[in-house]
C-alpha positions in Angstrom: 136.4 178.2 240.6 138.9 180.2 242.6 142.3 179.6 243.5 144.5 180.9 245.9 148.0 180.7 247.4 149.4 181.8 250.5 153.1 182.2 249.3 154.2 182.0 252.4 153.1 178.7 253.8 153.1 177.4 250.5 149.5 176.1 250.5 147.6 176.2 247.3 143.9 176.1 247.9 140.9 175.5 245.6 137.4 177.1 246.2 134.0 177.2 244.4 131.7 180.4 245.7 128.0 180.6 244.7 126.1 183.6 246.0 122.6 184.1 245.7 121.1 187.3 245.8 117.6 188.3 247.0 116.1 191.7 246.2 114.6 193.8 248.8 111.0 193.6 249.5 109.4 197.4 249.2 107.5 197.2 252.5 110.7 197.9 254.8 111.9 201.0 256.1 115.6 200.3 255.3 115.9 198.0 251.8 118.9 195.5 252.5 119.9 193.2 249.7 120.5 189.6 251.2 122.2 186.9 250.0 123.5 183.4 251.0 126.5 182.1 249.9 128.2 178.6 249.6 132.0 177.4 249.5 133.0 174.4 249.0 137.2 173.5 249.3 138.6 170.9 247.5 142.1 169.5 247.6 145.1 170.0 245.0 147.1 167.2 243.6 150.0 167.7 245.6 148.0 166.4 248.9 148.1 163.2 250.1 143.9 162.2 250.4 143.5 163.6 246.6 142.6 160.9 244.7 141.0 159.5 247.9 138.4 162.4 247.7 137.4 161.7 244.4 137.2 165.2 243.2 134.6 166.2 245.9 134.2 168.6 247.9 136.2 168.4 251.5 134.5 171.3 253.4 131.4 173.3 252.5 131.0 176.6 254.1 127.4 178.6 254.2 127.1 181.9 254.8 124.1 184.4 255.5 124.4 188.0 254.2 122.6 191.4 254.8 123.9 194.3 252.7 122.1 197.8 253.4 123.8 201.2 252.5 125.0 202.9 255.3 
C-alpha cells in the first residue's frame, strides 16, 4: 500500500501498485523486460463516500510496460 500527500492541496491519497514482470524471450534481437501494472485508489476517512465505498477500490488503473536498455 502506498500513500501520498500533495501538501499543497491538502489531499491525502491511498494507492495499491502490483507489477508483474515478464522475462525476455531469447529469440529477439533487442531483450525488453515487460511488465503490466495495476492501481487501484481508495479513499481516506476524511472524505465524504468512505464508509459508502466499503473499503474498495474507487479507480483501478492498468498499465502496459516495455523496458529495454538504451
Amino acid at each position: 500500500m502506498q500513500v501520498s500527500q500533495a501538501a499543497r492541496q491538502g489531499a491525502v491519497g491511498d494507492y495499491m501498485m502490483i507489477t508483474c514482470y515478464h522475462a525476455p524471450s531469447s529469440s529477439t534481437d533487442t531483450p525488453a523486460v515487460e511488465s503490466r501494472m495495476r492501481v487501484a485508489a481508495f479513499l481516506q476517512p476524511q472524505d465524504p463516500l468512505y464508509f459508502d465505498a466499503g473499503g474498495k477500490a474507487v479507480a483501478v488503473y492498468d498499465y502496459a510496460l516495455t523496458m529495454q536498455k538504451v
